[in-house]
C-alpha positions in Angstrom: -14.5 9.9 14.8 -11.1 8.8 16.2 -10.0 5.4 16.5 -7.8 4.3 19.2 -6.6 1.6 16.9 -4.2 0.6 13.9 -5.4 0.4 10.0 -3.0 -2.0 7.9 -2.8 -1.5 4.2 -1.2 -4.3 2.4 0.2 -3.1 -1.2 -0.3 -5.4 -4.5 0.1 -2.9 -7.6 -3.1 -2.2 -9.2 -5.1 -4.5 -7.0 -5.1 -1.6 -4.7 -8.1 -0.3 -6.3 -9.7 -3.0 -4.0 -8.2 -1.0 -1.1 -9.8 2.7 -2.3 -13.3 1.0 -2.2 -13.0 -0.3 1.4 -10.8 3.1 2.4 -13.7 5.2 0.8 -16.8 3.6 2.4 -14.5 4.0 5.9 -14.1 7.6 5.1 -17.9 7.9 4.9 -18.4 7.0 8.6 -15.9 9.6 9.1 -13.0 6.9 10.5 -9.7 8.7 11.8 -7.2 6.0 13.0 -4.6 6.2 15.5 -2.1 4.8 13.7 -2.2 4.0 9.5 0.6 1.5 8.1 0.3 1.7 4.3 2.7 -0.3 1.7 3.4 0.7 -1.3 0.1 1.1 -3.3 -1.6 0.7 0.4 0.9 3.6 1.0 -0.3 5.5 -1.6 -3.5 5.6 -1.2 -3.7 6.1 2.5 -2.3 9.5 1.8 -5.6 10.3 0.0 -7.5 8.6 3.1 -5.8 10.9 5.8 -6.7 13.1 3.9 -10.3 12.5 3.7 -10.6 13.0 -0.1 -13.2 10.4 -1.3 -12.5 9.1 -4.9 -9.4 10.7 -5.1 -7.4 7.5 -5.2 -9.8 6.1 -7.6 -9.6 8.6 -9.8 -6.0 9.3 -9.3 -5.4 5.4 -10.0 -8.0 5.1 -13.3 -8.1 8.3 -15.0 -4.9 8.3 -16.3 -3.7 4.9 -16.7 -3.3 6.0 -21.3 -1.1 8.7 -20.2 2.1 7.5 -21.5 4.3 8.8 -18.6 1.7 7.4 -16.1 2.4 3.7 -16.6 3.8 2.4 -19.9 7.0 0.8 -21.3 8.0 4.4 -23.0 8.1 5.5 -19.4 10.1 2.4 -18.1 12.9 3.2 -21.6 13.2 6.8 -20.9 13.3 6.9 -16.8 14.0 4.0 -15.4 10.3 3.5 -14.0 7.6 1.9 -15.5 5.5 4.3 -13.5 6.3 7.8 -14.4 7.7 9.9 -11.1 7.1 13.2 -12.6 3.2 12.1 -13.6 2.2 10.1 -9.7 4.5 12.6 -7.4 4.2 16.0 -9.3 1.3 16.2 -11.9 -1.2 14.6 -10.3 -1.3 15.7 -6.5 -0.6 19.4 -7.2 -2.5 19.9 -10.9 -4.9 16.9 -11.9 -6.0 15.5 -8.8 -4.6 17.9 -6.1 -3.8 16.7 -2.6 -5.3 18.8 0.5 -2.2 19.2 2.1 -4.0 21.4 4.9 -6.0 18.9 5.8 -3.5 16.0 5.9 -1.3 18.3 8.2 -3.9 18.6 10.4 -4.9 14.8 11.4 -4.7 13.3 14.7 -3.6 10.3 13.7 0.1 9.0 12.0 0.5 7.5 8.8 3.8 5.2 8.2 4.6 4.1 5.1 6.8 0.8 5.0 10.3 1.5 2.6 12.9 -1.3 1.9 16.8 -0.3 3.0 19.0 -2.1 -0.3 22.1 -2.5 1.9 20.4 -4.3 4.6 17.3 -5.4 2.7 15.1 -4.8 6.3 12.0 -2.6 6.4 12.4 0.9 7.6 9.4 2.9 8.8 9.0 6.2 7.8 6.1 8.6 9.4 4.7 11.1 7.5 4.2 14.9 8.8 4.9 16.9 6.2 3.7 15.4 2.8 5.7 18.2 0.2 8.1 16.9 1.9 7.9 13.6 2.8 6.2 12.5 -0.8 9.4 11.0 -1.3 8.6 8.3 0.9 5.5 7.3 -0.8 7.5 7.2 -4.0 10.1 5.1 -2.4 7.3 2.6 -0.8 5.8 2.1 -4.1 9.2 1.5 -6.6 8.8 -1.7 -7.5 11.8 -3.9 -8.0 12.9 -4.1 -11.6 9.9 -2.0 -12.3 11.7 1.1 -10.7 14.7 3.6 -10.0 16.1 3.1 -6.3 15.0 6.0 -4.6 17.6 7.9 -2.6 16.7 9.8 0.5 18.6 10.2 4.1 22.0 9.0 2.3 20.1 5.8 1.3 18.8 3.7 -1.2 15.4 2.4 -0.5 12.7 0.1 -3.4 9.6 -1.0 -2.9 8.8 -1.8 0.8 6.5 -5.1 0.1 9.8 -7.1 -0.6 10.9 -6.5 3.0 7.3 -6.1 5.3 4.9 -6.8 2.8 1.4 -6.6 5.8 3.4 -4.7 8.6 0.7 -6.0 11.4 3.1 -7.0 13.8 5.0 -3.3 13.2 1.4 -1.6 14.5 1.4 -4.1 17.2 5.1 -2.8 17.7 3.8 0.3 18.3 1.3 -0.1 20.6 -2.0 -1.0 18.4 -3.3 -4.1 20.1 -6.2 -4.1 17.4 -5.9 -3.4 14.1 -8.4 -3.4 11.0 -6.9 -5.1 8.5 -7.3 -4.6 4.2 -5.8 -7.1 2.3 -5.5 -7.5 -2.0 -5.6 -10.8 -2.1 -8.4 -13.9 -1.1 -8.0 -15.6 2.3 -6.8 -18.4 0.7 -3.8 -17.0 -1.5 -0.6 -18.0 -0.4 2.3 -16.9 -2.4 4.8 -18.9 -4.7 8.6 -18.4 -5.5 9.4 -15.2 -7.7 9.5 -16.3 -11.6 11.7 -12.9 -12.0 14.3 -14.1 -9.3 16.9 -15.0 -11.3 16.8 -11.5 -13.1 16.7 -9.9 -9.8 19.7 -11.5 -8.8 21.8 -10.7 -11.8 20.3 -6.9 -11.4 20.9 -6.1 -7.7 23.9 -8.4 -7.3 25.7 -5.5 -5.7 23.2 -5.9 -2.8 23.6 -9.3 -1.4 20.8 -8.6 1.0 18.5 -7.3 -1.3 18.6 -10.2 -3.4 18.0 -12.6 -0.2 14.8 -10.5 0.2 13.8 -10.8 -3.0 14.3 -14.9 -2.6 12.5 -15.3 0.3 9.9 -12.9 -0.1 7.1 -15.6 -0.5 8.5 -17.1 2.7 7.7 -14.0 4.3 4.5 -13.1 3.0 3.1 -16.5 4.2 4.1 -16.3 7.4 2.2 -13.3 7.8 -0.6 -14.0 6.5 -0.4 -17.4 9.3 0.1 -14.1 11.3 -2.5 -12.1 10.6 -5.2 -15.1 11.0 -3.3 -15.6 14.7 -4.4 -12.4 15.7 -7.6 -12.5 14.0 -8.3 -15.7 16.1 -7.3 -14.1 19.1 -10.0 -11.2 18.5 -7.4 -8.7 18.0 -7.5 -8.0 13.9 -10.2 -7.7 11.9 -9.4 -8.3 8.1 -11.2 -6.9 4.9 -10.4 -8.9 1.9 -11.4 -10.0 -1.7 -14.0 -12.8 -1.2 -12.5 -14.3 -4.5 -9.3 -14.8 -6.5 -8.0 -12.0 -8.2 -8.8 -11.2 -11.8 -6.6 -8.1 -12.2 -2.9 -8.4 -12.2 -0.6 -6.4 -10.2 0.0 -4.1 -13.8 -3.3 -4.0 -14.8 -4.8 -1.0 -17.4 -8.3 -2.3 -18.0 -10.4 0.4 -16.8 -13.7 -1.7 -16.1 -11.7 -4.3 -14.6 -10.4 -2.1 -12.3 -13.8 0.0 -11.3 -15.7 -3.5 -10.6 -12.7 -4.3 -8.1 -13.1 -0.7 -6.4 -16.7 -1.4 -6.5 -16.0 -4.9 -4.7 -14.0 -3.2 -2.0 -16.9 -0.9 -1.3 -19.6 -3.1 -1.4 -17.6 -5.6 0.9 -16.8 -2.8 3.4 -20.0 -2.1 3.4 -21.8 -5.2 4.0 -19.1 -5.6 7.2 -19.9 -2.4 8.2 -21.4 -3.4 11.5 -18.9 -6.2 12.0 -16.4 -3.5 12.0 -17.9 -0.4 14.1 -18.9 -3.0 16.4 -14.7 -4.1 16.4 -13.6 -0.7 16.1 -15.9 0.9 19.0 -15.1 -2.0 21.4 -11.6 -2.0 24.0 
């Protein structure tokens, strides 16, 4: 069924799993959204959502997590990223899990991933069409400062695009979605502090001045959307899907039960707002 309106995926490392439970009970009532704004882990697994492959991000996000070039500190000494590029970009969409291409290059809808620009620190907004090609852009969402390589693409150098648009809501609204169904990783009321890793940040990227500001200020950011996002969700124009408590799993996280109980949670949540959302969705 298409959806003349926006899905927003915020990111949040490993608490993403919340996101494949609520993206997989959508899938069931066979949701296809005009637009889809993913970052970073939302980005990721909103490829596996367009392309209508039910567990895929679970699995993809659980199954391998003892893999040494999957997420791991060995990974981090001999790349550069703690989680491995070869393993998430290569591996596991064309041999472990594979990716139905076909089917993602048939959609109606678009599917923009949110990147950060290093020079300028801003958000760029990348639309995917072509996913052999364009993977690059998922990798580039999801590289995590410190965490990660800068990924180069275009002539550019682009990290982790949660440090620069971290619930790109008012980007969909750019773009023409007056309502938009929104999943967040973290309880309604979660409002972000200061980075602890600041300092380190600054000493890292001090080459990119901008960067660094973003990287400051991010909690600024992130708070004033969230004031955004319940705006609009007064106003009648977002609806928002998010963790009814504070998070037990941390943004690295490689406890396997932890993690299935959190995808379960995002399910079961979807689920019991199921009506609450077709009855959002179906309405102008």
């Amino acid at each position: 069924m298409f959806i003349n309106k926006g899905l927003v995926l915020e990111g949040g490392g490993m608490r993403g799993l919340y996101t494949c439970g609520v993206l997989d009970r959508l899938l069931e009532e066979d949701f296809e959204f005009r637009s889809v704004y993913g970052v970073s882990a939302g980005a990721c697994h909103a490829c596996s959502y367009v392309s209508k492959q039910h567990g895929r991000a679970f699995r993809a996000g659980t199954k391998y997590l003892n893999e040494k070039d999957y997420c791991s500190i060995h990974s981090l000494i001999t790349t550069g990223d703690l989680f491995g590029v070869d393993m998430l970009y290569n591996k596991i969409p064309n041999e472990l899990e594979p990716f139905d291409f076909e089917t993602f290059d048939k959609r109606k809808g678009k599917l923009w991933v949110v990147v950060q620009n290093v020079e300028t620190g801003k958000a760029e907004y990348k639309e995917l069409t072509e996913m052999r090609r364009d993977i690059i852009w998922v990798r580039a969402s999801a590289s995590l400062p410190l965490l990660s390589r800068m990924v180069e693409a275009d002539g550019k150098k682009y990290l982790d695009g949660g440090t620069a648009d971290s619930i790109p809501l008012a980007q969909s609204i750019k773009e023409g979605n007056g309502k938009n169904l929104v999943i967040l990783t973290q309880h309604r009321q979660y409002r972000k502090q200061p980075s602890s890793s600041y300092k380190l940040a600054r000493l890292k990227y001090r080459k990119y001045p901008h960067l660094v500001e973003a990287l400051r200020d991010r909690h600024i950011m992130y708070n004033a959307q969230l004031d955004f996002v319940a705006e609009e969700e007064e106003k009648g124009n977002c609806l928002v899907i998010a963790p009814k408590e504070p998070m037990v799993v941390k943004r690295i996280e490689k406890d396997v039960e932890k993690l299935t109980k959190l995808y379960e949670q995002g399910y079961a949540d979807c689920d019991e707002m199921m009506g609450e959302i077709k009855k959002f969705l179906m309405n102008d």
